[in-house]
Every structure is written in C-alpha cells, then in structure tokens.
RODO-2510 file (C-alpha; in nm, 4 decimals, decimal comma):
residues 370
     n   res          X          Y          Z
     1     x    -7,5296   -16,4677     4,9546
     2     x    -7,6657   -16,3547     5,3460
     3     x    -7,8042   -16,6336     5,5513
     4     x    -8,0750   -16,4031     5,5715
     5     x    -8,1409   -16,3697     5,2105
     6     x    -8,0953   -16,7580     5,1967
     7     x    -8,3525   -16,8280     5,4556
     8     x    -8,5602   -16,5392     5,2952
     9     x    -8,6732   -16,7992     5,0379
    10     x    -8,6711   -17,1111     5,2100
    11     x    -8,9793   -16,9343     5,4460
    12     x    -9,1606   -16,8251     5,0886
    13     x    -9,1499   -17,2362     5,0077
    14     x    -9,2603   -17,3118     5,3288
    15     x    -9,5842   -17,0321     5,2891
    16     x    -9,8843   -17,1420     5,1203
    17     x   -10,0196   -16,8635     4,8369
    18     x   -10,2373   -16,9927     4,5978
    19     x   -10,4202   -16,7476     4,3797
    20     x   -10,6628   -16,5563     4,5082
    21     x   -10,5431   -16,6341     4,9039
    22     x   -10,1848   -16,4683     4,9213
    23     x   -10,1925   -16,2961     5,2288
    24     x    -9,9281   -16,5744     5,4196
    25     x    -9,6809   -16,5153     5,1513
    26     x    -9,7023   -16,1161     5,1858
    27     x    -9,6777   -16,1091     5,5282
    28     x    -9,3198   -16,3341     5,4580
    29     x    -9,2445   -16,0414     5,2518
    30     x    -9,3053   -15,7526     5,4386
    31     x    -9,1208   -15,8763     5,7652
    32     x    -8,8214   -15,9806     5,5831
    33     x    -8,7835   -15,6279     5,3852
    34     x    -8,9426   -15,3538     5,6606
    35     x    -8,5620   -15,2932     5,7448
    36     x    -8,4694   -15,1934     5,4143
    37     x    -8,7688   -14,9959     5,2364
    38     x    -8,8655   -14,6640     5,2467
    39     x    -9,2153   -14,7483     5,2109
    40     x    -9,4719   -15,0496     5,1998
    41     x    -9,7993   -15,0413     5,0651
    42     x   -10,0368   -15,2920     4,9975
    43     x   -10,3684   -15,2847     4,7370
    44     x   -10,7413   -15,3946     4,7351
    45     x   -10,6232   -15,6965     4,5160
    46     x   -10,3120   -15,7934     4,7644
    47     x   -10,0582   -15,6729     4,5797
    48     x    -9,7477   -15,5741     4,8225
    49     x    -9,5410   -15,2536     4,6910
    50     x    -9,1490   -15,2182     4,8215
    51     x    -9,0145   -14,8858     4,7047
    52     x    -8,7365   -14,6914     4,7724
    53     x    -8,6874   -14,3179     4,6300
    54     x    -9,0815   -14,3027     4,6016
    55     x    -9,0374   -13,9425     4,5330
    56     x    -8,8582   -13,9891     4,2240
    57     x    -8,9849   -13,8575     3,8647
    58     x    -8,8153   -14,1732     3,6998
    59     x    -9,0150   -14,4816     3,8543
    60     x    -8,9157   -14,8679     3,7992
    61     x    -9,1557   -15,1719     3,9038
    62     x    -8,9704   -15,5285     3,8983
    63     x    -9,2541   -15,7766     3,9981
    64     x    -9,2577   -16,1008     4,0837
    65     x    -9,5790   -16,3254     4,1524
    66     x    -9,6694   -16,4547     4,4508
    67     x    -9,9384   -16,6918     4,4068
    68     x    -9,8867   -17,0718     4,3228
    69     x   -10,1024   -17,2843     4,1291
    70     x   -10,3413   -17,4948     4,3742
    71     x   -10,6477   -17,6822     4,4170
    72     x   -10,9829   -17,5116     4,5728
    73     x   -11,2333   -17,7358     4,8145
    74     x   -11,5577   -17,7848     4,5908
    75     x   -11,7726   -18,0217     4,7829
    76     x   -11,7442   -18,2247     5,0904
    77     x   -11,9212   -18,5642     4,9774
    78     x   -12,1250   -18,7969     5,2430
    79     x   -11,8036   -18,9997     5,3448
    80     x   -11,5988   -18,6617     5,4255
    81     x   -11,3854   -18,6780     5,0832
    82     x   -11,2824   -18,3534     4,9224
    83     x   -11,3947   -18,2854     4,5810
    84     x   -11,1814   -18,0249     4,4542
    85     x   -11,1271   -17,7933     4,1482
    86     x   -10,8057   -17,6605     4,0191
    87     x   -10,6278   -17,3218     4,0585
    88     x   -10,3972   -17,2936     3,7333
    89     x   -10,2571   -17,5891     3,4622
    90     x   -10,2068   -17,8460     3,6557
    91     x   -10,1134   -18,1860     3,4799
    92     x   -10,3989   -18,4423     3,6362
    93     x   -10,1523   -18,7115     3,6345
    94     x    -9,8882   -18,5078     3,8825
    95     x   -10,1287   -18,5241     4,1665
    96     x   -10,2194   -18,8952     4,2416
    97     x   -10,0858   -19,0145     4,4929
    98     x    -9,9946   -18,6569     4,6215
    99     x    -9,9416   -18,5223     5,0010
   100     x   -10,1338   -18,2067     5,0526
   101     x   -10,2510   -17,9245     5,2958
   102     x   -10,5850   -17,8132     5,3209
   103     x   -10,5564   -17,3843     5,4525
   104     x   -10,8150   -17,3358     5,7069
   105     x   -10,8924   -17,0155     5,8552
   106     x   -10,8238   -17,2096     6,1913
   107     x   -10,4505   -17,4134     6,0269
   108     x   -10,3624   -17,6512     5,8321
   109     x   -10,5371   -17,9893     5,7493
   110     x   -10,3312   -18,2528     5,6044
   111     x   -10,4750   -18,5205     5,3550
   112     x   -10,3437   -18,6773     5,0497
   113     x   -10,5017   -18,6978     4,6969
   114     x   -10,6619   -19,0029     4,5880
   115     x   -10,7862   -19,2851     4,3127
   116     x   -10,9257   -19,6287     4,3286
   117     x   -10,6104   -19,8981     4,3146
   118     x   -10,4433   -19,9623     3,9742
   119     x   -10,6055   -20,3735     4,0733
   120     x   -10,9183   -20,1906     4,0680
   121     x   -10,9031   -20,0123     3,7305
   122     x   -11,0572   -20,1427     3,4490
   123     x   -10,8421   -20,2023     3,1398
   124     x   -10,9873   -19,8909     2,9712
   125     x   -10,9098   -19,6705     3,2809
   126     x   -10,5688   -19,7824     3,2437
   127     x   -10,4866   -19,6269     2,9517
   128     x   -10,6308   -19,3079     2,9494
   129     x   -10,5328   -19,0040     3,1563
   130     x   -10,6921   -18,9500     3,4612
   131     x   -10,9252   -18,6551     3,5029
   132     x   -10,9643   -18,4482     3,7647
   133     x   -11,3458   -18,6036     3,8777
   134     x   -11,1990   -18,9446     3,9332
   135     x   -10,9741   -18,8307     4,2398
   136     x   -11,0565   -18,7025     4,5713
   137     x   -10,8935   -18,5586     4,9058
   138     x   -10,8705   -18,7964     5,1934
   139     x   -10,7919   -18,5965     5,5389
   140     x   -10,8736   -18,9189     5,7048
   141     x   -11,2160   -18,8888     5,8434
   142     x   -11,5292   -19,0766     5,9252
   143     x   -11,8281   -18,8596     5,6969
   144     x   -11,9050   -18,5331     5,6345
   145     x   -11,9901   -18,3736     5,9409
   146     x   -11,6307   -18,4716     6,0864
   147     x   -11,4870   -18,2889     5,7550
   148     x   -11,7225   -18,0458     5,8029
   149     x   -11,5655   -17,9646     6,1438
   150     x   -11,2214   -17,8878     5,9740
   151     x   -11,2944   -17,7534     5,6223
   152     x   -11,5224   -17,5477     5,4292
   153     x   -11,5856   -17,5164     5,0892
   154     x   -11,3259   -17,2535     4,8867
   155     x   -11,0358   -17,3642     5,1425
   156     x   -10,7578   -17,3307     4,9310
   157     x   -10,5124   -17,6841     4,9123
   158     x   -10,1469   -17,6703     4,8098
   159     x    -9,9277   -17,9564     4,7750
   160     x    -9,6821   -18,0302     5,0503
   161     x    -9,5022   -17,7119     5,1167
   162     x    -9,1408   -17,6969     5,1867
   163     x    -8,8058   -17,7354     5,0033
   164     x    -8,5173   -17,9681     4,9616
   165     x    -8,1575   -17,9307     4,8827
   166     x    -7,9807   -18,1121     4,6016
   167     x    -7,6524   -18,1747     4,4735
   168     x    -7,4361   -17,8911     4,3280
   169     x    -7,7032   -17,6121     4,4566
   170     x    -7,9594   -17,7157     4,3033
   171     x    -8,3197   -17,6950     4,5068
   172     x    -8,6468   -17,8450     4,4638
   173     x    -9,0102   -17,7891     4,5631
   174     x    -9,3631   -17,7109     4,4888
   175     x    -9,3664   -17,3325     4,4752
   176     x    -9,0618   -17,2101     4,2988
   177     x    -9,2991   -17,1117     4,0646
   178     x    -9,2931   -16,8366     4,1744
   179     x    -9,1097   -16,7355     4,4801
   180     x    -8,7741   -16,7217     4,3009
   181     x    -8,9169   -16,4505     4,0957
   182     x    -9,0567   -16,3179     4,4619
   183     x    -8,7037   -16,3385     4,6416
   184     x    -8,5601   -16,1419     4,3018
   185     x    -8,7020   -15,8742     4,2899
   186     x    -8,6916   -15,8332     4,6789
   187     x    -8,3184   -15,8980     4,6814
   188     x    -8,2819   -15,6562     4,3584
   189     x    -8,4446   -15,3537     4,5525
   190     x    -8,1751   -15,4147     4,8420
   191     x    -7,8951   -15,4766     4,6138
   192     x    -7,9820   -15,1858     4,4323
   193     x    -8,0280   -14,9298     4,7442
   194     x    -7,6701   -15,0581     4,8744
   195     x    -7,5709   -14,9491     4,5491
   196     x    -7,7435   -14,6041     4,5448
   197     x    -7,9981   -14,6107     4,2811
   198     x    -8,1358   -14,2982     4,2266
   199     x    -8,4198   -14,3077     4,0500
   200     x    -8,7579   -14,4638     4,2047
   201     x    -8,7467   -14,8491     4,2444
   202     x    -9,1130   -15,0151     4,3057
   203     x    -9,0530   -15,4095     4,3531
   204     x    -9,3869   -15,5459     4,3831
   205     x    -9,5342   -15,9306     4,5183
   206     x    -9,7945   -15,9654     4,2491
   207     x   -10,1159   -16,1941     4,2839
   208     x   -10,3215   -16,3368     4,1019
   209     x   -10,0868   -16,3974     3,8019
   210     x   -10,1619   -16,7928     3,7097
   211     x   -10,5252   -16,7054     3,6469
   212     x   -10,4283   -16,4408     3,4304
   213     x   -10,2272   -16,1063     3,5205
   214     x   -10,4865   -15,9675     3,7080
   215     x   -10,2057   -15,7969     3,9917
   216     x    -9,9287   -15,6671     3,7611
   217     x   -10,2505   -15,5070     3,5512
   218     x   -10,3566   -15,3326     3,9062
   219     x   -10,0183   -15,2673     4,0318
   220     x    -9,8536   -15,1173     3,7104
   221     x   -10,1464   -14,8569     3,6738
   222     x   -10,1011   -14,7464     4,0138
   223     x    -9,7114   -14,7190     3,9854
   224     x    -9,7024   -14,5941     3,6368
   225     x    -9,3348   -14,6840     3,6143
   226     x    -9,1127   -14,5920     3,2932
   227     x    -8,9544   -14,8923     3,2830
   228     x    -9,0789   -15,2391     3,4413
   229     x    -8,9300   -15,5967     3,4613
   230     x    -9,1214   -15,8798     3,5055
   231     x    -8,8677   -16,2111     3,6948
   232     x    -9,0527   -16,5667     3,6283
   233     x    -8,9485   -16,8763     3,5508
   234     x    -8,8513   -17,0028     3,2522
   235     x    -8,8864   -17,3697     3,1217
   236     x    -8,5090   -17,5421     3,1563
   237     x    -8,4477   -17,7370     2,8441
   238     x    -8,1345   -17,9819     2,9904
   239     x    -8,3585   -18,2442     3,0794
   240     x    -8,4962   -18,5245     2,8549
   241     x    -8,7668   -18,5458     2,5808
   242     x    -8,8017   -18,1440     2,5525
   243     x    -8,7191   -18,0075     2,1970
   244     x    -8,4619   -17,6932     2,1907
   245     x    -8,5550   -17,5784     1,8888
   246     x    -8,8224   -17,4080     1,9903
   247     x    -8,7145   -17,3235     2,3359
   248     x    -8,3415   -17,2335     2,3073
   249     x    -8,1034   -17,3624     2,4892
   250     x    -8,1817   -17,3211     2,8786
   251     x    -7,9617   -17,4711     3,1629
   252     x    -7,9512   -17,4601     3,5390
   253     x    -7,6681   -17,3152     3,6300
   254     x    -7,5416   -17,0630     3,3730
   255     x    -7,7536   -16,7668     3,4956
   256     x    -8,0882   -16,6039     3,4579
   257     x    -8,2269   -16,5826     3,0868
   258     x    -8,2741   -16,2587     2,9273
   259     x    -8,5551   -16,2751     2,6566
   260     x    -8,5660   -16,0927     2,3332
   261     x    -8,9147   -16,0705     2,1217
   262     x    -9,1785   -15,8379     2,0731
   263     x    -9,3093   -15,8249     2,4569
   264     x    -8,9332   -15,6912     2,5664
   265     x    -8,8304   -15,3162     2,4806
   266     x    -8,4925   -15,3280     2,2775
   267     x    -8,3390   -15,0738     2,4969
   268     x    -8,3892   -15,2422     2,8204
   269     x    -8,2770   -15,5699     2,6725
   270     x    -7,9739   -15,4382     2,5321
   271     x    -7,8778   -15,2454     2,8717
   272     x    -7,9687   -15,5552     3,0979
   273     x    -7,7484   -15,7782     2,8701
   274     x    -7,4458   -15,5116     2,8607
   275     x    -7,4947   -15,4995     3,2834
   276     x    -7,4353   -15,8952     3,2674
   277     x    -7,1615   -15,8223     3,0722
   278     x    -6,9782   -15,5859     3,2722
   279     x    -7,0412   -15,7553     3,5876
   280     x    -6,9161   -16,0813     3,4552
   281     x    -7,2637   -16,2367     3,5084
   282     x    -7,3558   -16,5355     3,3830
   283     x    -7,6508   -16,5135     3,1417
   284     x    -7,8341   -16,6759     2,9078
   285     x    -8,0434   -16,5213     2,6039
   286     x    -8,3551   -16,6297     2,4350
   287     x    -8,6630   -16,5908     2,2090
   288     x    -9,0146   -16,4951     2,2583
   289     x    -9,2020   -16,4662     1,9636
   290     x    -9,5521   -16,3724     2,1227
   291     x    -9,7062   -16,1955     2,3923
   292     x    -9,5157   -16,3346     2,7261
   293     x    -9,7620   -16,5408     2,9641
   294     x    -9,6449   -16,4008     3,2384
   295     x    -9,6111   -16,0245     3,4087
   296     x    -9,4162   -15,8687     3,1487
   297     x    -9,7446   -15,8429     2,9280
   298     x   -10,0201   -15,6821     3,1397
   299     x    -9,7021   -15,4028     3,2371
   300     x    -9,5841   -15,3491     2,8858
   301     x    -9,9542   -15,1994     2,8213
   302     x    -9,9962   -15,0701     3,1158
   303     x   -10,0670   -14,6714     3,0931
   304     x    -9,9166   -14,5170     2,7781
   305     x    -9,7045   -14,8102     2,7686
   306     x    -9,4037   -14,9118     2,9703
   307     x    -9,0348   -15,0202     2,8533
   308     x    -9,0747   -15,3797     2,9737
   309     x    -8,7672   -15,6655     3,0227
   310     x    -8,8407   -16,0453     3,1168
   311     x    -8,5794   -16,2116     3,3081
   312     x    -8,6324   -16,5387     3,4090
   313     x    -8,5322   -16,8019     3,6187
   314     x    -8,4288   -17,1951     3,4654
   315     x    -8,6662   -17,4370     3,5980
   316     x    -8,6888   -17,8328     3,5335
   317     x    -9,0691   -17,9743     3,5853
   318     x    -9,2645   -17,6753     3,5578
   319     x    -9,5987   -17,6816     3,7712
   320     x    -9,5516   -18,0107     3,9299
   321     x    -9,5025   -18,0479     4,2873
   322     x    -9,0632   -18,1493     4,2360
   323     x    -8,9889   -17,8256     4,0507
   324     x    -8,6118   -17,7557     4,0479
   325     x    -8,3696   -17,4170     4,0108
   326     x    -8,0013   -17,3617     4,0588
   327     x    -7,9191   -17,0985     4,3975
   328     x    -7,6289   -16,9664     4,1342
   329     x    -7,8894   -16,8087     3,9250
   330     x    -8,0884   -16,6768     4,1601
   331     x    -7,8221   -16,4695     4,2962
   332     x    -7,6971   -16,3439     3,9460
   333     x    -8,0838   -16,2232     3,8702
   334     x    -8,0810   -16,0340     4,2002
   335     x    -7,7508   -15,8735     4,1057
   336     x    -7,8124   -15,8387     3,7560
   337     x    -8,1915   -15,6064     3,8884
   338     x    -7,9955   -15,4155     4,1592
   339     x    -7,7365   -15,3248     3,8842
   340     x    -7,9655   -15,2158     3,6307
   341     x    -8,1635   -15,0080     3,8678
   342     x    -7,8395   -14,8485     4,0249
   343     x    -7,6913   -14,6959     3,7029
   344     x    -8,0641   -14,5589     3,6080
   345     x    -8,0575   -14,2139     3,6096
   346     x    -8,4140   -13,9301     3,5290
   347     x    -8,2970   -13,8356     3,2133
   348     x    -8,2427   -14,1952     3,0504
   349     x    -8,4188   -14,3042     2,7492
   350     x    -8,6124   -14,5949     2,6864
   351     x    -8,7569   -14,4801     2,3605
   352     x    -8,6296   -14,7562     2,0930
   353     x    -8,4058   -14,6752     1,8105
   354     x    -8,3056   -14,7858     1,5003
   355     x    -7,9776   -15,0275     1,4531
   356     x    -7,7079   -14,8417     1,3273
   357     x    -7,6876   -14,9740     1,0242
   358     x    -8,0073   -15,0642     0,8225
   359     x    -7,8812   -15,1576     0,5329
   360     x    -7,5768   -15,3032     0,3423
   361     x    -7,3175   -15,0601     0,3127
   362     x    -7,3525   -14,7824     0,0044
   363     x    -7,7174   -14,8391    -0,0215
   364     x    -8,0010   -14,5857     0,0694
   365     x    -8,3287   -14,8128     0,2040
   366     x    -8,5086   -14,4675     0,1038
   367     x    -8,4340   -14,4708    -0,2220
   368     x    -8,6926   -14,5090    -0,4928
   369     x    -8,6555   -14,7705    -0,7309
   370     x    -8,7777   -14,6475    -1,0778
***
C-alpha cells in the first residue's frame, strides 16, 4: 500500500461527517482522487460520484458511506450547557465522560460530555442506564450568551476525531464506520483503472446512510448501474461475550467478508468469491438472512433492480468512539473491487441461474407423483 493511499484514510478519520453535514469529508475525497477520475460529480443530497469509462453501456456503482453517527446541538440552556440529540444508535453509556467537537460554521469548539458525579447519584441512578436527558455538553463557558457566541442550535458534534495505531496493524477510532468502506471503494476505482476495466465504474461517497439509505437510494437511480456493491463494516466476532452462532465467524485480519443471503445476487457473490480465490486473497464468507442495513438494500431495488454484493469490513466495538479494523483487510477489499471491476466485460450476465444439479442424481424434480 502507497503512502498516499495510507494517508488517504487517516485525513477521512481526522474529517468530521455526520449525517446530514458531509461536505468536509467530500471535499477529502475529491482532492485525493481528481488525479485519477475521469469525472466527478456531486448531487442535491451530497452524494460525490467517481467514475471512470462514464460512457460505457455496462455501468458499476461500489458505494461507501460517508457520514458517521453524531450528536446534533438542541438547546443552549441558561448556564451555556449543550443539550443535544443523537444522529444514529448510539449506546448512551459510550458517551459519558466523552471528548468532543462541536462543527461551527466559523471551526471547531471543543467540550466534553457530561453527568453529575457517581458521589452524587442516587442509589437508583446507579443502576440503571443513563439516558440521553441526564447528560450535557460542557465547552467551558460562563452562560448562554458566551455559548451563544460560539454555537448555534443544529451544529453538528462528533466525538474526538482522529486515529491511532495498534499492534500488528490494527487501527482504532471514532469514524471507521464508515470511512473504510469510503477509502474502498475509492482505492477499488484506482486499482481497477490501473488494471483496465472496461466497462463503466461509478464509486460513490454516499450520505445520509445511518438515518436510513437515503444517498445510495438517490445515487443508484441516477447511475442506474447493472451491478452495484455496497463496502461497510461488518460486526467482528473475536472479541468477548458476542455469540457466533448467529454472526459467523468474523476476525480481523483474515480479509474482507463476503456475504451470502437474499440481499446479495448469487452471481456476483460467486464471481467476487472466485476473484479472492484466484488472487490468493484472504476472505471470509457469511450469512445474511434479511434485508442488509446498510447500502446494499436501497441499490438492490433501485430501478428494475440491480445485481447487488456486500463486502464488508471486520470491526470490533461497532458505533462507539474506540472502533477497531485490521490495514490487511482493507487493502484485500480494495483489491478484491478493482479485480472484479477489471475482468467485467458489456456482455456479462448477472441474471441468476439455477445450481447445476437440483436434485439427487436419477431423479426428475418435474416429475409428477401419481
């Protein structure tokens, strides 16, 4: 991996984008990939398009979301605290005690989020989970017309933005869900143009997406693709207390995961698997039983319908502020995308078949039974 891809995703973790206010994060976007697109377009939602053969009758869109789950500045109380509300699931009890920045049209205001003392709680307070009323943001000042000064109401508030490096390649911070899927999908376009991909590749910085699709639905019925992969995170199951039966086996480490299930088209599962394959990719496969809650479902009924893939990134601590994912499998998504999109050719077929074989050998599933 470049330097330049590397620090291509250490300036999305530094960017603030929480939904609805992505604008920093596709400006990150568009600088780092200008040299290497044939065109750039942006939409009324925010949605930023990379594409290369534009032109092309056979269109793929890989999207990844840019927005992060946040807090939103609801009222500025007598004293100059922030009341706030939340952008996305947040867990109430990941953000006492929190650092956090406050995005002002004029820069950033620092503060951290706040509760009354555990010596101050009353027995009853101390064991029950905390809502989101009984904590506030302090940005350290004297009332309301000093807050007033440095934030308005609808600022959005992230939690301290940045990353940091830990053993064996592994990386943490607040907004790898989702600028891994981000730094994908913009590393799969270049991969695959260094490769020669000839059909149209579309990789699009979605918004929007943790209040509930709303740029993949925009951006897939502009781009109409054929085909469309969605790159997210996925929830890493090597970690304590979380059950595998349900969630497969998931590791950082051992490469991007593949998903199966009724949101993923068979054909474009079975050809991103055999691309692993060949390359010598790690992978890892697993199950979906339901409509994905991510970008994969608003494309795969987008239109007339699109042949739709999820690949998906390992991440410990989901939407909390210490995420965690491997470098290693970030570089085998981004190689797995510009693969598949390099052997595409017009006349390929997404159209899903039949297995070879439906039935135990010598028997016709046809056949009446009198």
């Amino acid at each position: 991996m470049s330097d330049e891809s590397r620090d291509f995703l250490y300036r999305l973790l530094a960017t603030p984008g929480v939904s609805g206010d992505e604008q920093r994060v596709q400006s990150v976007v568009r600088q780092y990939a200008s040299s290497f697109c044939d065109s750039i377009d942006f939409d009324l939602h925010g949605n930023l398009t990379l594409s290369i053969n534009p032109e092309s009758n056979s269109r793929v869109m890989l999207a990844g979301h840019a927005d992060q789950i946040g807090l939103l500045v609801s009222q500025i109380d007598d004293n100059g605290f922030l009341n706030f509300q939340t952008v996305g699931g947040w867990d109430p009890q990941q953000l006492i005690g929190q650092r956090v920045q406050v995005w002002t049209e004029n820069g950033c205001v620092p503060g951290v989020i706040s509760r009354k003392p555990i010596h101050l709680l009353e027995e009853s307070e101390r064991n029950t989970v905390v809502k989101f009323t009984e904590m506030w943001i302090d940005i350290g000042s004297a009332n309301q017309e000093q807050s007033r000064q440095l934030v308005r109401v609808g600022d959005p508030v992230t939690m301290q933005m940045g990353h940091q490096e830990l053993y064996g390649g592994a990386i943490t911070a607040v907004a790898l869900d989702n600028r891994v899927g981000v730094w994908t999908v913009v590393e799969g376009l270049r991969r695959a143009k260094l490769q020669g991909a000839r059909v149209g590749v579309f990789a699009v910085s979605t918004v929007a997406e943790e209040i509930g699709l709303r740029g993949a639905t925009t951006s897939a019925e502009r781009i109409r693709p054929h085909v469309g992969i969605a790159v997210d995170v996925t929830h890493a199951t090597d970690c304590p207390t979380i059950d595998r039966r349900q969630l497969g086996e998931v590791s950082l480490g051992k490469g991007p995961v593949i998903f199966r299930g009724p949101n993923m088209n068979p054909e474009v599962v079975r050809r991103l698997r055999e691309t692993a394959e060949r390359l010598g990719l790690k992978h890892q496969m697993a199950a979906l039983g339901r409509a994905a809650p991510n970008d994969s479902n608003a494309i795969q009924i987008s239109g007339h319908g699109v042949a739709t893939g999820l690949v998906a990134i390992p991440n410990r601590y989901m939407h909390s502020a210490v995420e965690v994912c491997q470098w290693d499998d970030l570089d085998a998504a981004a190689n797995l995308l510009g693969d598949f999109c390099a052997g595409l050719n017009e006349t390929d077929s997404f159209i899903p078949q039949p297995p070879k074989s439906l039935s135990p050998k010598g028997s016709d599933p046809l056949r009446r039974v009198s």
